[in-house]
Each structure stands twice: as C-alpha cells, then as structure tokens.
Wavefront OBJ file of the C-alpha trace (Angstrom):
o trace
v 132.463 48.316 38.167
v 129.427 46.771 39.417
v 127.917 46.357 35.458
v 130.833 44.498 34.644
v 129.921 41.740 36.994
v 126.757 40.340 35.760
v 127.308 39.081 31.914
v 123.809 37.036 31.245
v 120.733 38.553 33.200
v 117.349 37.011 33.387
v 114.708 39.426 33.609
v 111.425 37.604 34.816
v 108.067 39.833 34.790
v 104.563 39.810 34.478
v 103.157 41.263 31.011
v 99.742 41.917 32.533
v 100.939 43.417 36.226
v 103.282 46.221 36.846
v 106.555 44.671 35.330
v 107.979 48.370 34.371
v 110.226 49.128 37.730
v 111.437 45.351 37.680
v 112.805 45.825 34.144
v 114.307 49.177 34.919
v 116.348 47.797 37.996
v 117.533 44.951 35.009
v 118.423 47.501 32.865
v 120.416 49.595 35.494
v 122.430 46.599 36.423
v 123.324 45.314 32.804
v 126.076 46.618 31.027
v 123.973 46.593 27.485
v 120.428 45.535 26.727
v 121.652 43.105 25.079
v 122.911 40.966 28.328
v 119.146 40.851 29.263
v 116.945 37.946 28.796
v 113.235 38.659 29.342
v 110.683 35.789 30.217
v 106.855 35.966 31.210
v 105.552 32.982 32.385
v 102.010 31.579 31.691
v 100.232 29.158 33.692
v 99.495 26.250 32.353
v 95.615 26.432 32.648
v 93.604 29.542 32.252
v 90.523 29.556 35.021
v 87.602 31.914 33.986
v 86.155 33.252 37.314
v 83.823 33.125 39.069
v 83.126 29.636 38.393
v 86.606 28.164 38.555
v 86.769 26.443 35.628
v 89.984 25.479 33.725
v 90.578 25.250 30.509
v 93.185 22.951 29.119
v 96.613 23.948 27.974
v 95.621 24.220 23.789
v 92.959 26.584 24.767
v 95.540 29.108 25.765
v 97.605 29.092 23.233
v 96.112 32.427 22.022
v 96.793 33.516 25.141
v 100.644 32.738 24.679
v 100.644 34.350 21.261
v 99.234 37.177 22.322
v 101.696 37.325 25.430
v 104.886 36.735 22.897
v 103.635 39.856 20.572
v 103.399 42.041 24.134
v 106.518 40.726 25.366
v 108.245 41.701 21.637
v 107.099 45.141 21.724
v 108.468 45.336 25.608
v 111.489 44.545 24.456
v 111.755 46.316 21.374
v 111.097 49.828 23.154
v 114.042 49.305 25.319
v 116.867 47.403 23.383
v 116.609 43.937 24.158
v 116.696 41.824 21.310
v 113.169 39.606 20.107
v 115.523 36.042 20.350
v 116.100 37.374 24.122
v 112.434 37.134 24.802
v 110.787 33.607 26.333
v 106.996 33.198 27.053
v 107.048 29.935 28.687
v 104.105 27.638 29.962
v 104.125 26.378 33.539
v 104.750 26.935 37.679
v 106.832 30.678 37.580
v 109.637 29.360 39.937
v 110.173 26.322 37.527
v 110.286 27.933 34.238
v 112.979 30.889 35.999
v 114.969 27.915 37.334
v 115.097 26.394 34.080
v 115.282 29.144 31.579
v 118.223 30.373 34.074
v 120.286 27.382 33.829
v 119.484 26.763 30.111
v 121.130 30.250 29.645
v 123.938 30.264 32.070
v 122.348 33.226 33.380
v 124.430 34.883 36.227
v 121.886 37.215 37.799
v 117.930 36.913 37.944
v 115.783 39.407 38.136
v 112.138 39.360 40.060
v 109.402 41.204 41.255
v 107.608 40.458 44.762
v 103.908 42.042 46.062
v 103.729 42.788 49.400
v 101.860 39.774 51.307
v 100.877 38.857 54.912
v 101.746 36.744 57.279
v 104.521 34.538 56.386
v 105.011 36.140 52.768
v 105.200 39.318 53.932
v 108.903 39.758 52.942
v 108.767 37.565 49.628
v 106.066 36.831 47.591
v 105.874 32.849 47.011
v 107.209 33.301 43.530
v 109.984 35.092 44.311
v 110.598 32.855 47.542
v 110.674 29.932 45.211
v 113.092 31.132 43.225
v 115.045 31.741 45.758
v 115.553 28.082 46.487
v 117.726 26.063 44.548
v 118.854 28.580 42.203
v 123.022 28.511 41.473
v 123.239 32.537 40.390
v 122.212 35.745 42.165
v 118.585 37.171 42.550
v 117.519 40.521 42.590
v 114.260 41.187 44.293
v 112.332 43.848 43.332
v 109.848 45.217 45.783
v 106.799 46.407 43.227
l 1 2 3 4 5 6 7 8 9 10 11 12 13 14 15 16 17 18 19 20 21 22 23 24 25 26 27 28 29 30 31 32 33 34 35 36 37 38 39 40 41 42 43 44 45 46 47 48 49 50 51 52 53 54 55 56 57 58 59 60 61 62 63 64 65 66 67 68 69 70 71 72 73 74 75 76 77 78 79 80 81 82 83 84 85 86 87 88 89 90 91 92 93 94 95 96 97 98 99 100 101 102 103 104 105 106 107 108 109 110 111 112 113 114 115 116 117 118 119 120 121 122 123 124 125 126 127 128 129 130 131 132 133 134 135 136 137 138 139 140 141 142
C-alpha cells in the first residue's frame, strides 16, 4: 500500500500563494494527518516595493506571527496537529532541508510555478530542494 510507505511527511507551502492543491497531494499520500508536518517559510527581510527597501529581520516579526496564526487555522481545518506546524525565517530550500532532517522526514512535499527558460520544469525553490536532500520529493505542479 503506497500510504504505508511514507511515515513522516513534510508539507512545505506558501500561506499567501495557492498552497491548497500542494497540501491535498500531502494529504492523499499520508496515511493520517497526523504524519504531516506543515512549514511556511519567511524570508528573512521584508522589501516594501517599489522602492526596494528592506527592513531588518525584528521588523517582521509581526509578519511571522501573523503567518503562525494562518498556518494554525490551515492546519486545524484539515487534521494536522498545531505542534506539526513550523513558520521558519530564512532561504526556502534551507529551512526544507533542515526542518526535513530535524524531523526524519521521509517524503517532502513542494509546489513549483511554471518558469522560463531554464526553470521551466522546476521552479528554483523546488530545484533547490531537490539537491542534497536524503528523502523523496514530491513536486507539485501549481
């Protein structure tokens, strides 16, 4: 049985994009809601446009609050216990790396845009977490 295979599953989306089909593919492959790990990753500046400018990591900590209490409620509506939720501060591909090792996870799960030219296939997040990772990956095509 194909649900049987894949114990810990790392479910890596975007709270303020189109994360539902990603987590429904994560659901369909875990045997319970309660093998699923979710984690949105924020960057570690915000950037107001259309000037450019950054503003430094303690400035977006409201931000990350208010990313943990969407996250929550995400998980809440389909099962997935609030200690199984991460909001982590950083570069995507690092914090999935990471979080996936520090949870023995055994399958991650990840969304990719459609891009040109060379990134056409993968987006660059889901390319770099492609590399260097010691489990499966599920890509996602949003």
């Amino acid at each position: 049985m194909q649900n049987a295979m894949y114990k810990k599953i790392l479910v890596a989306i975007d709270i303020n994009a189109d994360y539902q089909h990603i987590l429904a593919r994560g659901l369909k492959v875990a045997a319970s809601p309660a093998d699923i790990s979710l984690l949105h990753v924020t960057p570690p500046e915000i950037f107001f446009s259309p000037y450019g400018v950054a503003a430094p990591l303690d400035l977006a900590s409201d931000a990350r609050e208010k990313a943990s209490e969407k996250l929550t409620a995400v998980a809440s509506e389909h099962g997935i216990v609030k200690d199984n939720t991460f909001v982590n501060v950083g570069h995507p591909a690092d914090e999935i790396h990471s979080l996936a090792e520090e949870l023995g996870c055994d399958l991650i799960v990840i969304g990719t845009h459609g891009q040109r030219g060379l990134r056409l296939l993968l987006g660059s997040t889901a390319n770099a977490v492609l590399h260097g990772v010691n489990c499966d990956v599920l890509v996602v095509r949003v």
